[in-house]
N, C-alpha and C positions, 0 to 999 in steps of 0.2 A: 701543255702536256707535262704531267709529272716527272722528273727527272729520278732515275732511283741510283743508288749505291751499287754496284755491279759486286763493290768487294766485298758489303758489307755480309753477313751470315742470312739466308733468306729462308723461309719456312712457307714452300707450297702448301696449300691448304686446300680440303675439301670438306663437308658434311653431309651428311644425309639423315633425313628426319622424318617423324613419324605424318608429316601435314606441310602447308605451307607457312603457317603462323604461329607464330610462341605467345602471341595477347589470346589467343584460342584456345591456349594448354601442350600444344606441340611442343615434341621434344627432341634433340638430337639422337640418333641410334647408333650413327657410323660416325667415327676421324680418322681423316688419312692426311697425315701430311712427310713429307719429303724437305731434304735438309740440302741447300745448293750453299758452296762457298766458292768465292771468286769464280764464278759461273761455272759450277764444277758439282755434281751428286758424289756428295761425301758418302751414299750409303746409309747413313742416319735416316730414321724414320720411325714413325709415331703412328698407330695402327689400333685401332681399338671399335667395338663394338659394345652397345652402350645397351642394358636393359630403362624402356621408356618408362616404364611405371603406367600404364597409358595404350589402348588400343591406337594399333598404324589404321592410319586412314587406305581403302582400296586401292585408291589413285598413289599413293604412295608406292602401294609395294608392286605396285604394276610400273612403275618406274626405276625402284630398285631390286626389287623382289627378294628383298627382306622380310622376315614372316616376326611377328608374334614368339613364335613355335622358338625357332630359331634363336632370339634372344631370351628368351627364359630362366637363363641358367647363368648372361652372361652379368659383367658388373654394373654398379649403378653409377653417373656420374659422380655422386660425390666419392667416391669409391678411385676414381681416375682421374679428379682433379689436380691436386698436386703434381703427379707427374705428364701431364699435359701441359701446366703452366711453366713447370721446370723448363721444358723444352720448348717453348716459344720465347720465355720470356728475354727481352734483349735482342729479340731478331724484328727485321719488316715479314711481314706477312704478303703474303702472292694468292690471291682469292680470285677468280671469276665472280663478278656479280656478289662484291663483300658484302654489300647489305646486307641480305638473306643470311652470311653464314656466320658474321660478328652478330647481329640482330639475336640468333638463336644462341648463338655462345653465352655472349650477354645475359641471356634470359639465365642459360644454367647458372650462371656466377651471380647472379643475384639471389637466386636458391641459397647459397651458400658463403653469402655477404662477401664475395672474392671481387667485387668492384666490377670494372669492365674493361675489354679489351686492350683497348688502347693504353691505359695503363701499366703494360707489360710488354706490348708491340705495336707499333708502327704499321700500318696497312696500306698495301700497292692495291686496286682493283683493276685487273686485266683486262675488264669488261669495258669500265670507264674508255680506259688505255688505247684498247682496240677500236672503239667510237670516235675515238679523235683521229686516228692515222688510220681507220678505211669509213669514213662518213657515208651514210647512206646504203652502207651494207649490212649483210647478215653478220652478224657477230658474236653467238654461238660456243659454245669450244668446238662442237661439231661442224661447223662452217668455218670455223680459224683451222682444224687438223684441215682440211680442204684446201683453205687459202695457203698452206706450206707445206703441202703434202707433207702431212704427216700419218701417215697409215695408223689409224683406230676401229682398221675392221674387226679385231676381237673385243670390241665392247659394245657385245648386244645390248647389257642392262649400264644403268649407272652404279659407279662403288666408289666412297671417298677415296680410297687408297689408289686406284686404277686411274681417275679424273686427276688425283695428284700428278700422279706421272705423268701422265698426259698433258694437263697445264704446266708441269715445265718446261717442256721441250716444248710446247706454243711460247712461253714467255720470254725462253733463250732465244727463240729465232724472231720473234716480236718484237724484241727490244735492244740486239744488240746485232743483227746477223746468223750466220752458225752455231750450229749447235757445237760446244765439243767434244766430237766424237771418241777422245781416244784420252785414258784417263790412266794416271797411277792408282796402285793400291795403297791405302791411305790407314795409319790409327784411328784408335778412335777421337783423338784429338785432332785430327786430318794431315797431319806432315806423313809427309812420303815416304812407303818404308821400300821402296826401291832402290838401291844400292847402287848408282851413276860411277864408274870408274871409265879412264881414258883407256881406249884399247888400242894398241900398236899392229900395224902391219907389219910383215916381215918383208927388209928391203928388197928379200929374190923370190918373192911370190910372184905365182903366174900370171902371168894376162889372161883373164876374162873375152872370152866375145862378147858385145856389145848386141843385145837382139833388140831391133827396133821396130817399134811399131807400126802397123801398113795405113793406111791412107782410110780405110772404112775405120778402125780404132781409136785413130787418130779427130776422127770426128764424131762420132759418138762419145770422142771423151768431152771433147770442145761442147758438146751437145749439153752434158750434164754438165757439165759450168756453165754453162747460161741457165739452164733450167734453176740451178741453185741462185743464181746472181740475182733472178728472176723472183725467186719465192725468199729470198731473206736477206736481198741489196745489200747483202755482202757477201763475195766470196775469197776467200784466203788464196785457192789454190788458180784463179786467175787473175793477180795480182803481180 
């Protein structure tokens, strides 16, 4: 099983496309990817909607519900390449089921003699990832937000941008335990612009009562640590 970089700069990835096949003529419509550093959403993200040049196949847009209509107006890839490769390039890539989305990427950068993927990034496949460490199961994004309770009931249809976020928070708890939940606000070069000063008590402040917890809270808290222990073999806060 693939070992990945936790520190390194990661770029969640998704696409959505007019077909299943790019040696068919298919082409990308949607990118959405999401920007993690040291396991952490910088916020960074990359979001684009692509005119195909090219009629979407039915079955398509019955999966995204991306029309035609709807892209009409918007850019062409070559039109977005540059600033899409800016922002991968020098990161791993976090793809469910890469094939399919380095496969079409590819395609476009051959259009436009920009080589291929991996020339610029590195690629984790989650898909692979999750086949090794639950064999013989469903492996899905939709059967992995299950496997770690992760709540995806607002994603009636597919959207790269949306399944980004989504395959992150499957990827944090997939590969490392916890998510983290609780984050500074960050530049846009990601250092903390949260101001940490030591804060002093005053030596003749009051005493506090102490309100403790009753014996049903007290278990339902215990409850939800195991639950968590359970769905991401790691839990921080029973430790």
């Amino acid at each position: 099983m693939k070992k990945i970089d936790s520190n390194s700069r990661l770029i969640v990835l998704d696409t959505e496309t007019t077909g299943l096949s790019p040696q068919e003529g298919h082409r990308i419509i949607e990118i959405g990817c999401v920007e993690l550093v040291n396991r952490r959403l910088t916020g960074k993200r990359f979001h684009v909607y692509i005119n195909p040049e090219r009629v979407i196949d039915d079955g398509a847009i019955a999966v995204h519900g991306i029309t035609n209509e709807f892209l009409g107006d918007k850019p062409r890839f070559h039109d977005i390449a540059e600033e899409f490769i800016a922002f991968i390039k020098d990161a791993e890539l976090v793809i469910h089921n890469a094939p399919f989305d380095v496969g079409f990427i590819n395609h476009e950068f051959s259009k436009l003699n920009q080589g291929i993927v991996t020339e610029y990034s590195t690629v984790f496949d989650t898909l692979a990832y999750a086949r090794k460490k639950h064999p013989g199961q469903r492996n899905s994004l939709d059967a992995l937000c299950k496997r770690y309770n992760i709540d995806n009931s607002h994603r009636e249809l597919h959207g790269a941008l949306l399944d980004a976020e989504i395959l992150a928070e499957v990827f944090l708890l997939m590969t490392g335990g916890q998510v983290s939940l609780l984050d500074e606000p960050r530049t846009d070069d990601g250092a903390s612009i949260q101001q940490h000063t030591v804060k002093y008590l005053a030596a003749d402040r009051p005493l506090l009562a102490v309100i403790r917890c009753t014996d049903q809270e007290l278990q339902e808290h215990q409850q939800r640590l195991e639950a968590i222990q359970k769905a991401s073999g790691q839990c921080l806060w029973a430790q």
